[in-house]
C-alpha positions in Angstrom: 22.8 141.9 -11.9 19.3 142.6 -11.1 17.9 140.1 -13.1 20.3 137.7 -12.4 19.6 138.0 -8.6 15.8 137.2 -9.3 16.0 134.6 -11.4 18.1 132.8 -8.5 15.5 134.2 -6.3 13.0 132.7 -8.5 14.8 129.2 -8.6 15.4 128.6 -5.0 11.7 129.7 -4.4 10.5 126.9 -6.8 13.3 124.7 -5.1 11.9 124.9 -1.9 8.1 124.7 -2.3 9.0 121.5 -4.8 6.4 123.2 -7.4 8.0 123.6 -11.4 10.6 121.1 -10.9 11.9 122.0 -14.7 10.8 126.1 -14.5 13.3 125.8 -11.3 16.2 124.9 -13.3 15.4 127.1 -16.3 15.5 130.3 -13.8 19.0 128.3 -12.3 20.6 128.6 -15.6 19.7 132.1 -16.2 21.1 132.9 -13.0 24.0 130.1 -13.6 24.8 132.3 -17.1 24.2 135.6 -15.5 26.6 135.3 -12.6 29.4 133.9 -15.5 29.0 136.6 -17.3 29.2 139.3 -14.1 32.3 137.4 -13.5 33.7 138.9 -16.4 32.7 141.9 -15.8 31.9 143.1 -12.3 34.1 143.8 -9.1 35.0 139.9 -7.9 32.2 138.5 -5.4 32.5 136.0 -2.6 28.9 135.5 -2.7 28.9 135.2 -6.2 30.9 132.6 -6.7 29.8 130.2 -4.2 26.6 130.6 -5.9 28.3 129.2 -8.9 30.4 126.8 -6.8 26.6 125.4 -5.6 24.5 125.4 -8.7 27.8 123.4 -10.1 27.8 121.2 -6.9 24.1 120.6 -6.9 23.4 120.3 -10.8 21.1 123.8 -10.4 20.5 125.1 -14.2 23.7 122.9 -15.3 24.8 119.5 -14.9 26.4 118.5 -11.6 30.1 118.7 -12.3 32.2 118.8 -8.9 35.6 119.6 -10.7 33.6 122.8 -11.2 32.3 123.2 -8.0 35.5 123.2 -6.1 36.9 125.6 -8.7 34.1 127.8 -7.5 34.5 127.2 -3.7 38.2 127.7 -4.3 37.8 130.9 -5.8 35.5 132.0 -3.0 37.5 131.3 -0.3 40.2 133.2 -2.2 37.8 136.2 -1.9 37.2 135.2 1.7 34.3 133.0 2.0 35.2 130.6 5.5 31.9 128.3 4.2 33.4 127.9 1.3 36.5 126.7 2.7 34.4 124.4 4.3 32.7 122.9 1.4 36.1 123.0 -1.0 37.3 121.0 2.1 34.3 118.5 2.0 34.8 118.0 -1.8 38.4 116.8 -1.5 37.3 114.6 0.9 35.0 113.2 -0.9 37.9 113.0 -3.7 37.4 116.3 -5.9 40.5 118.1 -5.5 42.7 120.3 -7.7 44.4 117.1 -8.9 41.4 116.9 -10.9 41.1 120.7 -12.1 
């Protein structure tokens, strides 16, 4: 988990100064696969998976894949995230929905 959290640390820093556009993305998957695996393993996570839900959303360390994303979101406002109720709400508006899960 430790690692995990600094290698997301690690890619937003990179994000937001625009430096290491592709060492950005290699920290995001390591994170991306980290937080999978904790998934599997650790207590379930709000935070946690609307990191997933974003890094899907956004296409940080994976591909952008929005079926993904509101999987995520949906699974984090299961857990009782209200932002990402919010953003599962903006995908199906923007047409990702469970009819596509």
């Amino acid at each position: 988990p430790q690692f995990t959290r600094f290698s997301y640390r690690l890619g937003r820093l990179h994000q937001q100064t625009g430096s290491a556009p592709a060492l950005f993305q290699i920290y995001f998957e390591k994170a991306l696969n980290g937080m999978l695996q904790e998934e599997q393993t650790a207590e379930p996570d709000a935070q946690r998976a609307v990191r997933i839900a974003s890094m899907y959303r956004y296409g940080l360390g994976t591909e952008v894949n929005t079926t993904e994303a509101f999987r995520w979101y949906t699974t984090a406002a299961e857990r009782g995230s209200e932002y990402a109720e919010i953003q599962r709400q903006k995908l199906a508006r923007e047409g990702t929905s469970a009819n596509n899960l």
